[in-house]
N, C-alpha and C positions, 0 to 999 in steps of 0.2 A: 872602259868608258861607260857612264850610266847615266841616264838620262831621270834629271832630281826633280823637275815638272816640267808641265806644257812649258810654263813661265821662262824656265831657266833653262829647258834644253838639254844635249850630252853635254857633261864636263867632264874632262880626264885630269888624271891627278898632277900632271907636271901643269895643269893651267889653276890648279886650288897650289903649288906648292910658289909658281910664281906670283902671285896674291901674295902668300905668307911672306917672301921674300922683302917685298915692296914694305912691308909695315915690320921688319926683323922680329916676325912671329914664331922663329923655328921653323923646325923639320913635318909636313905631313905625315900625320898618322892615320886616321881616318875622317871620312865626310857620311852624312847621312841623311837619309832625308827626313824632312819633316813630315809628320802623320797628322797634320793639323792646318790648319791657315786654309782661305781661298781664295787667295791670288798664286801662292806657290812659288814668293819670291825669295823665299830664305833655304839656306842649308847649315845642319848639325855640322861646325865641322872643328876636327882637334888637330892641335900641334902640340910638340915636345914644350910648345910655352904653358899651351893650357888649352880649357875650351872658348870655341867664341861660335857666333851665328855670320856665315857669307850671306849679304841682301844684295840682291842683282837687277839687273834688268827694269830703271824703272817705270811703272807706268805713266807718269807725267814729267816732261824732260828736268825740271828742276826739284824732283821729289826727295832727292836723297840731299839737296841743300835746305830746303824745309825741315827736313828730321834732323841733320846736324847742327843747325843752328838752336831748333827746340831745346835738344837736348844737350847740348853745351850748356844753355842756358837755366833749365833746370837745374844740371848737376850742379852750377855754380849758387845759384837763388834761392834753392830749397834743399829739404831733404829730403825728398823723392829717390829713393834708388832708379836709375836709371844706365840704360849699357853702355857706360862711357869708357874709356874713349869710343866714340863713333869713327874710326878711321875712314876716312872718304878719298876714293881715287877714282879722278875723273876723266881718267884717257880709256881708251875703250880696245887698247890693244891684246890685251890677256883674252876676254872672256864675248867682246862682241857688243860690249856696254858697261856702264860707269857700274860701278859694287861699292860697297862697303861694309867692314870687317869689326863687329864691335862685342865685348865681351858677353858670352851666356849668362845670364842669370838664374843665380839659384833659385831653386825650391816646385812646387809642383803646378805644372803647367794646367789650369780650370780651364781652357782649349780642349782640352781630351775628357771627354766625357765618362770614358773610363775608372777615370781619378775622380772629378768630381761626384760620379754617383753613388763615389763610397764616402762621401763626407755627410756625416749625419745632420739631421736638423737643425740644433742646438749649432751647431759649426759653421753650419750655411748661413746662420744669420750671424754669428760671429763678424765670416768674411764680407757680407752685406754692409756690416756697420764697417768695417775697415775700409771698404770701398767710398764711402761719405766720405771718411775723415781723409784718406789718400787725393781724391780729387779736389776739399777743401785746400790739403797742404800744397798740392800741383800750384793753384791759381794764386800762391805767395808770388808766383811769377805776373808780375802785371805790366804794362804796356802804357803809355800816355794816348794812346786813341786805339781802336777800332781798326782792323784792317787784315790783309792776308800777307803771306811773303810771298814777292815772284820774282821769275826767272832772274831778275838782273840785282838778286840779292841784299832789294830793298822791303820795307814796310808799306804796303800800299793801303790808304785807310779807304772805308766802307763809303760811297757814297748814295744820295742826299747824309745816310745814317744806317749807324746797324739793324735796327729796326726795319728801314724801309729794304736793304738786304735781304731779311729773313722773310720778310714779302714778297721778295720779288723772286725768293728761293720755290714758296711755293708756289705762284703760279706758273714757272717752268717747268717743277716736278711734277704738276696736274697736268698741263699740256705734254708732255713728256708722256707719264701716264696714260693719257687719254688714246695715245698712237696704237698703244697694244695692249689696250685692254677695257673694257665695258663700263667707261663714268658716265654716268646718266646727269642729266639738266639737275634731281632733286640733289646729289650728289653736290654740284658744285654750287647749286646754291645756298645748299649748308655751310661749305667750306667760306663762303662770302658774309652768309652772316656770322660765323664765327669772326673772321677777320675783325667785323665792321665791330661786333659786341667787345672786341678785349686788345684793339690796337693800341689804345692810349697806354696800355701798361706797358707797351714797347717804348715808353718817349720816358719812363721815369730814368735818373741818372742813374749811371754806376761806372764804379774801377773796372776798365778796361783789363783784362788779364789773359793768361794762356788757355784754348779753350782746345782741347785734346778734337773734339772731331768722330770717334770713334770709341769713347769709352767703355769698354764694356768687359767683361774677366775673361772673353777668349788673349785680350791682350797684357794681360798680367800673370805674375807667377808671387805661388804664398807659400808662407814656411809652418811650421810648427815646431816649437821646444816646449816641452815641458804643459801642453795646454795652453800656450801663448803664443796664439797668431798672428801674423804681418802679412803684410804686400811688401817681397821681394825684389820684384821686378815690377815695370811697368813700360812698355814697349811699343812701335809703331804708332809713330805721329806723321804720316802721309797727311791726311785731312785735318791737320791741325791749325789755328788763326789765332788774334787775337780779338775778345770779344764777351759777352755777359756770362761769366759762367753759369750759372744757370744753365746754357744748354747743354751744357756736357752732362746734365742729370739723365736727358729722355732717353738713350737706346738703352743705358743699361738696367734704366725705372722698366720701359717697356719688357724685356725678357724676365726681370724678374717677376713683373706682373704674369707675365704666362707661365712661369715657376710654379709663384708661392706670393700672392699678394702680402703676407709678411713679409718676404725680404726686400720689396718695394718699400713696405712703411722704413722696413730699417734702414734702408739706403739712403731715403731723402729725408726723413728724420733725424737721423745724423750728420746730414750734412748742414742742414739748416742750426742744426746746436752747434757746428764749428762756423757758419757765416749766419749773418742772422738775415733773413728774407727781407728784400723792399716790398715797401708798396705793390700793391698789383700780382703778388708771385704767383698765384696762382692763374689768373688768366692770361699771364704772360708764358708762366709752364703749359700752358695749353698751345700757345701757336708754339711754341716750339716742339711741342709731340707731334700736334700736326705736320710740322716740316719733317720733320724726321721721319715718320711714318709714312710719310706719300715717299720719302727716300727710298725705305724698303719697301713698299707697293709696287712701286716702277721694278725695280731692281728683281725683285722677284718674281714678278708677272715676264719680265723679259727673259731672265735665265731660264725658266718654265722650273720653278722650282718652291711653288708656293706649298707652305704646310698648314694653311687651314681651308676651309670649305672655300673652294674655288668660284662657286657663283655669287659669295657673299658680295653686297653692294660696299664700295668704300667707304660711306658712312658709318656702315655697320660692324666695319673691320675696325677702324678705328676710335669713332666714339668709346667704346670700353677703354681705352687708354687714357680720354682726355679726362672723365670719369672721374677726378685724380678724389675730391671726397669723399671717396669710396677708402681711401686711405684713414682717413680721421687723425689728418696730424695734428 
């Protein structure tokens, strides 16, 4: 018996072979864990059928009907490689809680820092640009409104608007924020006149489509033949909705800013050459870095696990992000 994280706990092999059983995946061979992720809900694990990844435990009761549905939905709408089948079993007698059992995806997991820090310049902006075009091609999946999936396996749309959503996203994440950690009055009064200067770009139309939530290359896998790159995989849609894609630009715009401000231009520059930007894109990409980043503000000030100067004021953490003509697309 070995204990594969906090998350997941011991699991002994006659409760990973009755899983396999349940989905006629063959015989246990081995289980492993994974050296990546921070929630620690997945395991490596093989049968005489092949490999696949066990997700267990999850953190929001209907989180693994959110991803099965995503992703049924992809594999059909696009061509997105994604780990389908998603097999879902939702009795809780094996393991203590619902799992599901969906195939490993090839190629080299950008999660492990390992890997990625042998991938040269020239390469990194390769995978950058592929990142554009992979999130353009995701959002072929589109939706007739605005809205989240919940428990009871419906669409539920955004109200007044998605717009007034993403507003009301951040002043939960600033009060939230504000519990554990040092916002000052200039702080939020920034944050208001930002609001009040670039709201109207939230009220321009758009195609509702699939908005990932969490984009960013810890949750995808790339291959290489021959000097010709792809995105492999593309994986964990827990926080996923439907809604302006555009937001699915900021977390992975954000890290590569703290990169290499070139693979920021090639990321959103590419992806703006496969959808062409409305109206407003830029100070609509602004409240949404904002939201995003008071996400990881909170989150990080709460773990105690912040990596940049810890007495920076919020303004000052962020502003570099919203910045975005500093790009020069």
């Amino acid at each position: 018996m070995i204990k594969y994280s906090d998350c997941l706990g011991v699991i002994n092999v006659n409760q990973f072979q009755m899983a396999l059983e349940k989905f006629n995946l063959g015989k246990f061979v081995k289980a492993e864990k994974v050296p990546f992720g921070s929630v620690g809900q997945n395991v490596f694990l093989t049968s005489t059928e092949g490999d696949f990844v066990l997700r267990g435990n999850p953190f929001y009761s209907h989180q693994f009907a959110v991803e099965k549905f995503m992703v049924d939905n992809l594999h059909e709408r696009t061509d997105v490689p994604v780990p389908w089948p998603y097999l879902l079993d939702t009795s809780t007698d094996i393991f203590g809680w619902k799992y599901v059992i969906m195939p490993r995806m090839p190629g080299l997991p950008l999660a492990d820092g390992n890997i990625k820090g042998k991938i040269n310049k020239e390469n990194r902006k390769k995978i950058a640009r592929l990142m554009g075009e992979t999130l353009a091609r995701m959002q072929e999946f589109t939706w007739d409104f605005s809205g989240i999936h919940t428990d009871d396996s419906t669409v539920k749309p955004f109200e007044p608007s998605y717009g007034e959503w993403i507003i009301q996203g951040i002043r939960r994440h600033l009060e939230e924020a504000r519990e554990i950690s040092n916002i000052t009055i200039e702080d939020v009064s920034w944050i208001d006149n930002l609001i009040a200067q670039n709201k109207e770009a939230l009220h321009v139309p758009f195609q509702p489509c699939f908005v990932m939530g969490d984009y960013k290359e810890d949750n995808v896998v790339v291959s290489c033949n021959g000097g010709n790159w792809c995105v492999s995989g593309v994986f964990d849609f827990a926080m996923s909705h439907f809604g302006d894609g555009e937001f699915d630009l900021t977390r992975l715009y954000a890290m590569y800013l703290d990169e290499d401000p070139a693979l920021a231009k090639e990321f959103v520059s590419t992806y703006m050459h496969c959808k062409t930007p409305r109206e407003g894109f830029v100070k609509r990409l602004q409240i949404y870095i904002l939201n995003e980043r008071l996400t990881i503000w909170e989150w990080a000030k709460r773990a105690k696990i912040v990596w940049w100067e810890d007495k920076m004021s919020l303004r000052d953490w962020i502003e570099p992000y919203i910045a975005i003509e500093q790009l020069n697309l």
